[in-house]
N, C-alpha and C positions, 0 to 999 in steps of 0.2 A: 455413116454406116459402111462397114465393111463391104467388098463386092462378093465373099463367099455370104454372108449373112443375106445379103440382097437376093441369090439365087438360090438360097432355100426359104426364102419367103413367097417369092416369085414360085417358085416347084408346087410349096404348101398350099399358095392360094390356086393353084390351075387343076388340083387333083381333092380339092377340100366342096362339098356340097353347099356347107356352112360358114363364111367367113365374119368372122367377129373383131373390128378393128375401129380403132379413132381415128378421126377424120384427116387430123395432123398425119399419120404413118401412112395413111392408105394413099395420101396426095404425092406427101413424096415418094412413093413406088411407081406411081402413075408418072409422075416426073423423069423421072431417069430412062436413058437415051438404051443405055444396054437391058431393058426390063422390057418382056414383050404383054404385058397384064392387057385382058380385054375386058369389060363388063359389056358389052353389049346384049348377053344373055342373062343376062338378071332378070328372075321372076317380081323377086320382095326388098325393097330395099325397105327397110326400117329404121326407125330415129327415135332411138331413146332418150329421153330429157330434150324434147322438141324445141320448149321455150328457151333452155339456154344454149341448144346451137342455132339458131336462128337470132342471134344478137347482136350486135355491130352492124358493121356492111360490106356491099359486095366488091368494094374497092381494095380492104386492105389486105393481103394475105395475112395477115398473123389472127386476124377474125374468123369466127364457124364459119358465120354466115358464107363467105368465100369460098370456103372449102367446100361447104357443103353444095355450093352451086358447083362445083368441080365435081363431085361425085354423081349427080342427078344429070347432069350434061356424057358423065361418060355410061351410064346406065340409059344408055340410049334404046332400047328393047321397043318393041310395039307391045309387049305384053307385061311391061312392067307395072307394078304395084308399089303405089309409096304406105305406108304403115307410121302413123306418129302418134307415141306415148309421152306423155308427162302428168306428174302430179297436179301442175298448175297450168290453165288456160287463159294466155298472154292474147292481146290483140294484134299484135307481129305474126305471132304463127296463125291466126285464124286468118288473117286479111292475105296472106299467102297460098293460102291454101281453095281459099274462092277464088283466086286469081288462075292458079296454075292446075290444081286437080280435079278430074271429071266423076262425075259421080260423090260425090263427097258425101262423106256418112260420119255422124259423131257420135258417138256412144260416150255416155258417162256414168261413171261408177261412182253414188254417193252424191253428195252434194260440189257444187263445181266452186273452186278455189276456198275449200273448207278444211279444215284437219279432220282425222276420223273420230268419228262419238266416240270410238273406245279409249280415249286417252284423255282423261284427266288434267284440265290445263289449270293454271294458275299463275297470277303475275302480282309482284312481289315487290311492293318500293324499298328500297335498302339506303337511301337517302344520298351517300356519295360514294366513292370507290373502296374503301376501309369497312362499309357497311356491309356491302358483296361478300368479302371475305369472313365475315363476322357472323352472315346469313349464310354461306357454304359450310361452315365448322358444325352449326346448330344443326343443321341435317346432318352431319356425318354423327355428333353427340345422338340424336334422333335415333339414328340406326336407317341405314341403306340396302337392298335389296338389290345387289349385283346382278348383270352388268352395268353400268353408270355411266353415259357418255355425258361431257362436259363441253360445251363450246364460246370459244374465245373469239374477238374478231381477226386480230394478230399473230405471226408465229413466235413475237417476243412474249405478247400477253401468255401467250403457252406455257414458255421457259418461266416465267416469273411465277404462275399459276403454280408448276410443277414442284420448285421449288420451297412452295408454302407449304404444299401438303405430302411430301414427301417423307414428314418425321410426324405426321398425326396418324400414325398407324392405322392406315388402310394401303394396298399395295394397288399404287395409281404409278401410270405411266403416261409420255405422251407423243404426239403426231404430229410432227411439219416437217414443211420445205427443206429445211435444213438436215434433216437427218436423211442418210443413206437409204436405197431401196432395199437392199438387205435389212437393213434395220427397223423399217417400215413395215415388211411383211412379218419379220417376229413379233411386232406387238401387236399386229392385227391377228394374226395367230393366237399370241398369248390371252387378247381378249375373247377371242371365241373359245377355246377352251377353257376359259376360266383365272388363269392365274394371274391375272390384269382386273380388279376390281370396278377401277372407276380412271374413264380415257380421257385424258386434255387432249381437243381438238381445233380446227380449224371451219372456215366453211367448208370448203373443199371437202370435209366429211360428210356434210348434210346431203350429196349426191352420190348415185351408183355403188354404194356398199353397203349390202345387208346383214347386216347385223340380227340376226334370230333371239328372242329373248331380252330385249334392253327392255329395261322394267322402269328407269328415270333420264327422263332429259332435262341438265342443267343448262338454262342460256344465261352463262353467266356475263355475259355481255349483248345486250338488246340486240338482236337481225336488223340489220339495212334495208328491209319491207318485208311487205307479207307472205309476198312468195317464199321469202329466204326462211320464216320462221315455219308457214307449211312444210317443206321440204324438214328442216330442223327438226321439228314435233314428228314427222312422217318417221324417224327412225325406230318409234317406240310404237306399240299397236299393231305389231305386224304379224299377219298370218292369223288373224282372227282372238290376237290375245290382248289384255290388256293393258296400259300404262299410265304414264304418269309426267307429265312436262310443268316444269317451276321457269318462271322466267323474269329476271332480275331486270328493276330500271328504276333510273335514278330524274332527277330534276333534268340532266342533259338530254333524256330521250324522247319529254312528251312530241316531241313532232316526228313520230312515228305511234305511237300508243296508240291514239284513233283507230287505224289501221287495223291496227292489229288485235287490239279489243275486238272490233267488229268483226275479224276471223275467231275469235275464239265464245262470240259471242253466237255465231252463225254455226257453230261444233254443237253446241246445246251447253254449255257450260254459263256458269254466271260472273255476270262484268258488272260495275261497278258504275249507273248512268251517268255519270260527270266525264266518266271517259270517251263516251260515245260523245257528247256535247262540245270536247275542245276545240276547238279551232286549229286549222292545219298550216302551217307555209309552206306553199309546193315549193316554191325555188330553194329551200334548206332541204326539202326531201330529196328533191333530185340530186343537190349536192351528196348526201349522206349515202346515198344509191352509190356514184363514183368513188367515194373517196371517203374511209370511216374518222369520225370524228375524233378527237385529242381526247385521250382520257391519263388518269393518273397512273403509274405506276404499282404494280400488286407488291405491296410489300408492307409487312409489321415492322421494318424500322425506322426511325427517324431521316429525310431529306437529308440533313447533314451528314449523319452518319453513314448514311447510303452513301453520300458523295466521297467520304473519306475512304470506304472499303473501294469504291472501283478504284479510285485512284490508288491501292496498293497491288490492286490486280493488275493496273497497267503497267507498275515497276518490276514483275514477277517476283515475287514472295523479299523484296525489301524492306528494310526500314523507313517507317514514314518518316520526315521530314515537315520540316516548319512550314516547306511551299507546298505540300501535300494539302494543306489547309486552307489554300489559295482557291475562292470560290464560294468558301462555307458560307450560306446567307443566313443572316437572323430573323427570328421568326416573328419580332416588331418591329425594325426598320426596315427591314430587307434591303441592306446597304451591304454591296462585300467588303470585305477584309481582309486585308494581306498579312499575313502572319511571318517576320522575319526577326530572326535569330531570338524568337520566343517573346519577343518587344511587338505592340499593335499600335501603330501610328497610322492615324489619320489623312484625310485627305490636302490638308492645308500645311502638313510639315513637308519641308524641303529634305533632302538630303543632308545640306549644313547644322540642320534642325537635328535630326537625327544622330550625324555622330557627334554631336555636342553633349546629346541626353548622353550615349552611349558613354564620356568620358566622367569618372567619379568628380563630385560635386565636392569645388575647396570651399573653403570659408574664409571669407576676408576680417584678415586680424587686426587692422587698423582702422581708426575709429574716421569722425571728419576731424580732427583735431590732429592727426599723424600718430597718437598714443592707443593700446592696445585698452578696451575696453575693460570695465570692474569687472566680467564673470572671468581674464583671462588670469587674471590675478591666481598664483598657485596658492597662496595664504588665505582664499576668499573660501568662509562659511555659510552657506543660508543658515539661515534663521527661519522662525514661523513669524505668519507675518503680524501677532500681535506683539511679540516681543520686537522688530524693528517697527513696529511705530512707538512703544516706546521710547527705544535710543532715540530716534528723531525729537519726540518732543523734548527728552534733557539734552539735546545738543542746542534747540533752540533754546531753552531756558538760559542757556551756558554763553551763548554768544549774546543773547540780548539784555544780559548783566555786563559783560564786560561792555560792550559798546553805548552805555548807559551814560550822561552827564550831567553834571548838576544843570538846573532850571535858572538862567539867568534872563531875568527880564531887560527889554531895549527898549527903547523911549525913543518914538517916531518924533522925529523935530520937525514940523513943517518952516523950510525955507522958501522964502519969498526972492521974488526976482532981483 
């Protein structure tokens, strides 16, 4: 950051009543040797979404939890006040909070780690990933009641999502990492005012942005636990109005369904008892908490031919080529295949093998005998073949007349010794 940028932040916060900052910006202000920033007189400090700054630890700086012990150390006051909001109540911030704050008071609004009754949930098996896409069309044919947030687990899943529905005539846009903050705040724009139908998003949107009026929430890709789908559902139902949550899952998700059944079950909505009865595996939960699980690709074309188009996007608008095809697997042996100069050979021909086929195929004119075989003959006619078995049999008739001799009889004489 700039040093004039640093000294009208420094200015804004020393003559500001109210300072409103994330934890990351405020640390590094407090950081910096030429910043004179004091909090010592803080009445309130407040912490909104408690459970997820309070996550990780207090070792690493790139974690809340760190920061946030940096901010509560330099709000040194005798008269301060800590204040913490969240949708979801984690047992990290509760065991923290008997630890460190006096007086401790909880008030809860609603049911505790529940969605709100006013939103309509529903969960929807769509059998694989081809299915999702199959089951998002059928709502759109259905008819959709704008605003529409959509969430994806990935910001590729995003782009690929975006893509599909780009030409099904509804006017959708979308939201990640990848795109510019300028460009970010126009479609967050374009969706509250309207001209943004239905948003592909991220997690990252299930938190801190309200959204007034979202009337459906698609998870088109299953939450990483329950919190994450509370928070999720938490975008629709707001301000006392009502909504509507669909959420897709497939055979890869039942070790999270439980869960999540049982929040949607504890909303007042109806679940399906064999969901409540599955069986869980914690150590695959926790996996799918850290790190989301491999799923397919969103797309209506064919693997191959998906493989064939990036590979022309990687050439920039060239002509494919025979090795462009290098890769393409099939869809019953799934064995590759090397595609050269339009010829497919295998994995057992050599080289030698190769330009052998490649050179045009003679015919040997000599027989075993050193003479050129009867069909090389220019005077040679076929025949059908009842007329050459005739010839044959008057040739034998013809040779076995002449080679015929009169019957003379011989008189065995037995000689004696």
């Amino acid at each position: 950051m700039q040093e004039t940028k640093v000294k009208e932040r420094e200015a804004t916060i020393r003559k500001s009543d109210i300072v409103i900052s994330t934890p990351n910006r405020l640390c590094y202000l407090l950081n910096q040797d030429n910043v004179n920033i004091k909090l010592d007189k803080v009445r309130w400090l407040v912490i909104d979404e408690a459970d997820k700054l309070f996550e990780g630890s207090t070792e690493q700086e790139s974690d809340f939890r760190q920061q946030i012990e940096q901010i509560l150390s330099a709000c040194s006051g005798r008269g301060r006040r800590v204040a913490m909001f969240s949708a979801t109540h984690t047992p990290a911030v509760a065991k923290w909070a008997r630890h460190n704050l006096r007086g401790l008071i909880n008030v809860t609004v609603g049911q505790r780690n529940a969605a709100t009754s006013l939103v309509e949930q529903q969960l929807l098996y769509c059998g694989n990933e081809s299915g999702k896409l199959i089951a998002f069309r059928q709502l759109i044919q259905k008819g959709l009641t704008p605003p529409v947030l959509v969430f994806v687990q990935s910001k590729d899943r995003a782009k690929q999502l975006f893509k599909e529905l780009i030409y099904d005539g509804i006017n959708v846009d979308v939201i990640h990492a990848d795109r510019t903050q300028l460009q970010r705040d126009n479609v967050v724009r374009s969706f509250r005012v309207g001209r943004v139908w239905v948003l592909i998003c991220t997690e990252l949107m299930g938190r801190g942005i309200d959204f007034r009026g979202v009337s459906l929430v698609v998870n088109y890709d299953f939450p990483p636990s329950a919190i994450a789908y509370i928070h999720r559902v938490g975008r629709a139902g707001r301000a006392g109005q009502k909504g509507k949550a669909i959420t897709f899952f497939t055979q890869d998700d039942v070790n999270n369904l439980r869960s999540i059944a049982a929040v949607i079950k504890q909303s007042g909505c109806e679940v399906p008892e064999y969901m409540l009865k599955l069986k869980q595996n914690h150590n695959r939960r926790k996996k799918l908490m850290t790190k989301a699980p491999r799923r397919d690709d969103i797309s209506t074309i064919l693997p191959s031919k998906r493989k064939l188009e990036e590979a022309k996007q990687t050439k920039d608008g060239e002509k494919p080529t025979a090795t462009d095809a290098e890769g393409v697997s099939d869809a019953k042996s799934k064995k590759h295949r090397k595609v050269e100069n339009g010829q497919k050979f295998g994995k057992k021909h050599n080289n030698n093998q190769a330009e052998h086929m490649k050179k045009p195929f003679k015919q040997n004119n000599k027989g075993k005998n050193g003479k050129k075989p009867f069909e090389d003959n220019k005077n040679f006619k076929p025949k059908n073949n009842k007329e050459n078995n005739k010839d044959k049999g008057a040739k034998k008739q013809k040779n076995t007349n002449k080679n015929k001799k009169p019957f003379v009889s011989k008189k065995v004489k037995n000689v004696g010794r």
